[in-house]
C-alpha positions in Angstrom: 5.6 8.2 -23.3 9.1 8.9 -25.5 11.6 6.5 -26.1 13.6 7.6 -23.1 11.2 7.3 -21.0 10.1 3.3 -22.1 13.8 2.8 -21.8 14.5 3.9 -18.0 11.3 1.4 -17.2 13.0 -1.0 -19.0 16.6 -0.3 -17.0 14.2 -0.1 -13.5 12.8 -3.6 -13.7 15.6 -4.8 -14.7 17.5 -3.6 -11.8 14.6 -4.6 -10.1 15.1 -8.1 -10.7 18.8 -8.4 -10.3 18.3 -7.1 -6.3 15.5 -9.8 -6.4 18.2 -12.6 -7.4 20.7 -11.0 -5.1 18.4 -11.0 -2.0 17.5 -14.7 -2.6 20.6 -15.5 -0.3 19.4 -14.0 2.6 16.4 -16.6 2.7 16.6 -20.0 4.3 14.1 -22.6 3.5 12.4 -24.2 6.5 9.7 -26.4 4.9 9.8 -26.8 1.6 6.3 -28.0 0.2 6.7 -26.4 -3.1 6.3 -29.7 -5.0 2.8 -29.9 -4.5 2.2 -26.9 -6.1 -0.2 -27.6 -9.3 -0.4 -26.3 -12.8 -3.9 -24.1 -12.4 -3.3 -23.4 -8.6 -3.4 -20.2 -7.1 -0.8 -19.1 -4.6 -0.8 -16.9 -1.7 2.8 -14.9 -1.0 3.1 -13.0 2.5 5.9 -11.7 4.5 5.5 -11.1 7.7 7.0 -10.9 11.2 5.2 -12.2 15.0 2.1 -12.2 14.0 0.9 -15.9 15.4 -2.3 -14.6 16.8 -3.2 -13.7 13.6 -2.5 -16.6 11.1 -5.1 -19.4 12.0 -7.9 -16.9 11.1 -5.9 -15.6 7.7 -5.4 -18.9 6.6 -8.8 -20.2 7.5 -10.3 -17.7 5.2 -8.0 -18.2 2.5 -8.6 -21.7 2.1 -12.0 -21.0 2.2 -11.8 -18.5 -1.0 -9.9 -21.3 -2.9 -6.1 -21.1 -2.4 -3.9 -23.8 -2.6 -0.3 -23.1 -1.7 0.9 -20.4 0.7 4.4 -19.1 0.4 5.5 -17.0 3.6 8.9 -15.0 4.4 9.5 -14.8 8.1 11.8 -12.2 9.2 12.3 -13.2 12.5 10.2 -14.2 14.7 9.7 -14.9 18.2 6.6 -15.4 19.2 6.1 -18.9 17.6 4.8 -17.6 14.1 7.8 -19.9 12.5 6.8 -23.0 14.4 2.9 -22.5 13.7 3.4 -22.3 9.9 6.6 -24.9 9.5 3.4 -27.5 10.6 1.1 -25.9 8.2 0.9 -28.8 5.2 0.3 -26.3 2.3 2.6 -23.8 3.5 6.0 -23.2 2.3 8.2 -21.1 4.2 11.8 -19.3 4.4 13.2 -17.5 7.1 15.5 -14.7 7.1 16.7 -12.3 10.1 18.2 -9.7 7.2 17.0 -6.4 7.2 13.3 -5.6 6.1 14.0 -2.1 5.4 17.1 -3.3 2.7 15.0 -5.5 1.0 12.6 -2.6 -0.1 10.5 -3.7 3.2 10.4 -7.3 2.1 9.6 -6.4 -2.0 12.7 -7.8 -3.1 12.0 -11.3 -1.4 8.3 -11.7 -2.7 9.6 -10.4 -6.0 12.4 -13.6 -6.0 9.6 -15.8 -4.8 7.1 -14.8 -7.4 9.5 -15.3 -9.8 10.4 -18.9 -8.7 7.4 -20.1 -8.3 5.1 -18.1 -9.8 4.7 -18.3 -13.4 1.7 -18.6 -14.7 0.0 -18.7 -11.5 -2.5 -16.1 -10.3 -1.0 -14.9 -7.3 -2.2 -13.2 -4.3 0.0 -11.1 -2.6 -1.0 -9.4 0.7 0.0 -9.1 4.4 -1.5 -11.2 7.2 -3.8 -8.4 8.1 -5.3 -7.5 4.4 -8.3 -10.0 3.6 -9.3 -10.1 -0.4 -12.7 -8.8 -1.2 -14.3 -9.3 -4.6 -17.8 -9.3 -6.7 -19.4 -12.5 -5.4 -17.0 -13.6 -3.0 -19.7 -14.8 -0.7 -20.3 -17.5 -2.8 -17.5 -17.4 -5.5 -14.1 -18.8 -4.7 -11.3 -17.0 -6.1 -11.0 -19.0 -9.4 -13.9 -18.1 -10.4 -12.6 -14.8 -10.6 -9.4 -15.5 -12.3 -11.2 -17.6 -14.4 -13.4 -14.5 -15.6 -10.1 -12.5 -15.9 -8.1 -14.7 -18.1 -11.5 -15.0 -20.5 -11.3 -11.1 -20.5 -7.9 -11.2 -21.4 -6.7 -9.6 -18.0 -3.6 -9.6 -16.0 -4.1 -8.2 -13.1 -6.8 -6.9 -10.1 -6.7 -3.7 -8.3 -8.4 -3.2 -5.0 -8.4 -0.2 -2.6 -7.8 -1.0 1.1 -10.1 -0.4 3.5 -9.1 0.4 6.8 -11.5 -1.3 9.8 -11.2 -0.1 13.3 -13.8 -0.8 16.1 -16.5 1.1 17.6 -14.7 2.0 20.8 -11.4 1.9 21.7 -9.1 0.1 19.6 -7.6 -1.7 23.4 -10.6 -2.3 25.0 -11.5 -5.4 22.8 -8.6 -8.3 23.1 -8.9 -9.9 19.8 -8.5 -14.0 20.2 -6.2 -16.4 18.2 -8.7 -17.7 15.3 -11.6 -15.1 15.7 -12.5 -12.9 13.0 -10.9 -9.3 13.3 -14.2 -8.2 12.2 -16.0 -9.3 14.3 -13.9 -6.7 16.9 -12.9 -4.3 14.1 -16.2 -3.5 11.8 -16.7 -0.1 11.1 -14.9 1.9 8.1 -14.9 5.3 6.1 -17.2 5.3 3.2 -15.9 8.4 1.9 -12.9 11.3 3.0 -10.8 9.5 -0.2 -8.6 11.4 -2.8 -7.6 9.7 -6.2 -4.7 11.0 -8.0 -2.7 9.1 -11.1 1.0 8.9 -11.1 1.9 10.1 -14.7 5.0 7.5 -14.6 3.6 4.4 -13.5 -0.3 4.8 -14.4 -1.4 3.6 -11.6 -4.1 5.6 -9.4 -2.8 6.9 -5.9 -5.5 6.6 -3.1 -4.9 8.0 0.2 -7.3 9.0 2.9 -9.7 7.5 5.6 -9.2 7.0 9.2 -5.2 7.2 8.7 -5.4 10.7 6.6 -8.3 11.6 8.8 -6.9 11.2 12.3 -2.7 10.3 11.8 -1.9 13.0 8.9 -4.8 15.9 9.6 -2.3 18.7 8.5 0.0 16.6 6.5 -2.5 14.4 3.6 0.3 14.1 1.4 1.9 12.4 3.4 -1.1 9.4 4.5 -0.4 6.2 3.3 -1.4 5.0 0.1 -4.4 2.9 -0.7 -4.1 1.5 -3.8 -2.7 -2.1 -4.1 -2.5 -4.6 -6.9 -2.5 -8.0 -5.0 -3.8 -10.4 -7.4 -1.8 -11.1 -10.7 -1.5 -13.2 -13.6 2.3 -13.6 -12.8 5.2 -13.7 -15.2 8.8 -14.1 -14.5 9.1 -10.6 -16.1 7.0 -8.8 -13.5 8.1 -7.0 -10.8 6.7 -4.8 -7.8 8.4 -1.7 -7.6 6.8 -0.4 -4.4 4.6 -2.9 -1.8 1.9 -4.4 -4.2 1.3 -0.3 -5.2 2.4 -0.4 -8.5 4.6 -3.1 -10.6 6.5 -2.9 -14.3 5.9 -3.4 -16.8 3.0 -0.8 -16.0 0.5 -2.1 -18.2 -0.5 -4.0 -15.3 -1.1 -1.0 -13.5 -4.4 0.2 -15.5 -7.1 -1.3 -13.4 -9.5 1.0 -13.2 -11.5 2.6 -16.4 -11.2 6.1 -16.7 -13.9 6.2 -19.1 -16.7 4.7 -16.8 -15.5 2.6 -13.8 -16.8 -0.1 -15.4 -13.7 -2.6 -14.6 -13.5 -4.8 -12.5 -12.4 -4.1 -9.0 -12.1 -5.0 -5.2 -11.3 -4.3 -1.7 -8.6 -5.1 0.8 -10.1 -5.0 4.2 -7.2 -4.1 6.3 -7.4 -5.3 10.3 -4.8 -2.9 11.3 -6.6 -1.8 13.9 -6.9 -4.4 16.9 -5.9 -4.5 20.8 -2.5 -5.1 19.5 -2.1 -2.1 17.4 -0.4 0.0 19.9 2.1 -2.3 21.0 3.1 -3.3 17.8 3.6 0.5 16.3 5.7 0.9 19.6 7.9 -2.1 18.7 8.2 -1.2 14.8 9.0 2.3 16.1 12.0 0.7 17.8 13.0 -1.3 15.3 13.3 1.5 12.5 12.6 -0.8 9.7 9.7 0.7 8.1 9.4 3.3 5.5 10.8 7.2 6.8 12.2 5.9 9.8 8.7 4.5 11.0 7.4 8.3 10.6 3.9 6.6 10.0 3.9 4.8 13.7 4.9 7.3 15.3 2.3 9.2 14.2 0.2 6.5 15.0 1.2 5.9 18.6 1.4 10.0 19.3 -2.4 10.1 18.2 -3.5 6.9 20.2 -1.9 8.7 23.1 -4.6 11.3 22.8 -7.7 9.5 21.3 -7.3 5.8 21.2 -11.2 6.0 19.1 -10.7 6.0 15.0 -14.7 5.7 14.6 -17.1 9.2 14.3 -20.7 9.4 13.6 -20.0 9.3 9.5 -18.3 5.5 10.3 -20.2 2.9 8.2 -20.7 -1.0 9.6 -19.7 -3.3 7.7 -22.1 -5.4 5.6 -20.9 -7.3 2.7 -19.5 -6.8 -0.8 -22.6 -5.6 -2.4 -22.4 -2.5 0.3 -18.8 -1.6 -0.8 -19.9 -1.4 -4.2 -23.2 0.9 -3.6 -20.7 3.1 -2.0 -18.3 2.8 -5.1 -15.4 1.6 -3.2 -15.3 -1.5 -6.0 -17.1 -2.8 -8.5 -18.3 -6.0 -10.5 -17.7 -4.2 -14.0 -19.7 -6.8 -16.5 -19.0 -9.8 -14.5 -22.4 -11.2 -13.8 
């Protein structure tokens, strides 16, 4: 990369970071737990909007992989989501009814947050329906991972998500406040994936499965991307350019090995697709806050109207984290 080009990075995360300190003002604090936040603990950052049914079960199994503080950004909610985390002792929360679109769809707040709070913390970043996968998370907590990684002398942990979807229907099963999602949603594609790099950013571009497969048959370029980078090393000099795809400086973007896929890796599993799938696309569809003027719900709710089943006789059940990596959807590298 020329000089030029090192210099307009440069310029980008900079500009980056002076929207991050701008948007600060649109965030209220509602319970403000931050100073019980520990040198060595690892924090969880989230934004997210009505999605009560969901949180008991997210932060159940987040507690149980070892993380201590959760930071959340709700952009105004209704259905009691606010009132269920403000009572939540190792939560800190903000709320904020600006836009989510004009915040780079909530970037610019987790990029204020992170660099409030988290310096020198390993930070998982994710939203309430993406669950962290990793080599021996069955019986590993999450510092035992981040532990490996600073001994290795790395910074950050790439994953691919994984999109889940049930056998049937994706209405016929009403998913319940604290259950699972997987227990409803636990099939997946283990294959029907494409793997570009961006040239710019260095970061590999993953798109495909059931979204590419069923949402964007005649249109792959335009399925959403896969790739995510949700657990970092953080410094106040990072920044996310685009959702937890790729950040600057882009060093931290190399986390695969071209020369062997030997690196260390992991999956997001992403419950996306339960009962409430449909009415939620319908509602973000309305709302016009997401990427393209929602162009990716709308394909999503024009498809369910036809065939409301994502799963097909190459679907795969999900097992564990020793299946993802036989399949080479993540890997262990040397950590043994």
């Amino acid at each position: 990369m020329g000089l030029w080009q090192r210099y307009k990075l440069r310029l980008a995360r900079r500009r980056l970071r002076i929207r991050a300190l701008r948007k600060r003002r649109e965030l209220s604090a509602v319970a403000g737990r931050t100073g019980q936040i520990k040198p060595n603990d690892i924090l969880l950052f989230c934004t997210l909007r009505n999605e009560k049914r969901r949180l008991p079960y997210f932060l159940q199994y987040y507690r149980q992989q070892g993380v201590q503080h959760f930071l959340f950004v709700d952009n105004g909610s209704d259905d009691g989501s606010r009132e269920f985390l403000e009572a939540q002792p190792d939560v800190s929360l903000w709320s904020t009814t600006a836009s989510y679109k004009r915040s780079r769809f909530g970037v610019d707040w987790m990029n204020w947050l992170l660099r409030k709070y988290g310096q020198d913390h390993w930070c998982v970043v994710v939203d309430v329906d993406e669950f962290l996968v990793y080599p021996f998370c069955d019986t590993r907590p999450i510092a035992a991972l981040t532990d490996w990684l600073d001994s290795s002398g790395v910074r950050s942990f790439g994953t691919m998500m994984l999109d889940m979807y049930p056998r049937g229907p994706v209405q016929a099963e009403t998913y319940v406040e604290g259950q699972n999602p997987f227990d409803i949603a636990a099939w997946f594609d283990s294959g029907n994936y494409i793997i570009s790099r961006n040239p710019e950013y260095r970061n590999l571009w993953i798109q495909g499965g059931p979204r590419a497969r069923l949402f964007f048959p005649d249109r792959p370029q335009e399925a959403p991307a896969l790739n995510k980078i949700p657990l970092i090393k953080w410094h106040r000099s990072y920044t996310f350019v685009n959702s937890t795809h790729m950040l600057l400086p882009r060093g931290l973007n190399l986390v695969y090995d071209d020369r062997g896929g030997e690196k260390a890796s992991g999956v997001l599993l992403h419950a996306k697709f339960l009962d409430t799938f449909i009415d939620k696309s319908e509602e973000e569809i309305e709302r016009k806050e997401h990427y393209g003027e929602s162009r990716e719900y709308k394909a999503y709710v024009r498809q369910m109207q036809n065939s409301p089943v994502l799963w097909n006789k190459w679907s795969e059940k999900y097992i564990n984290w020793r299946q993802l990596e036989i399949l080479g959807l993540m890997s262990k590298g040397n950590w043994a």
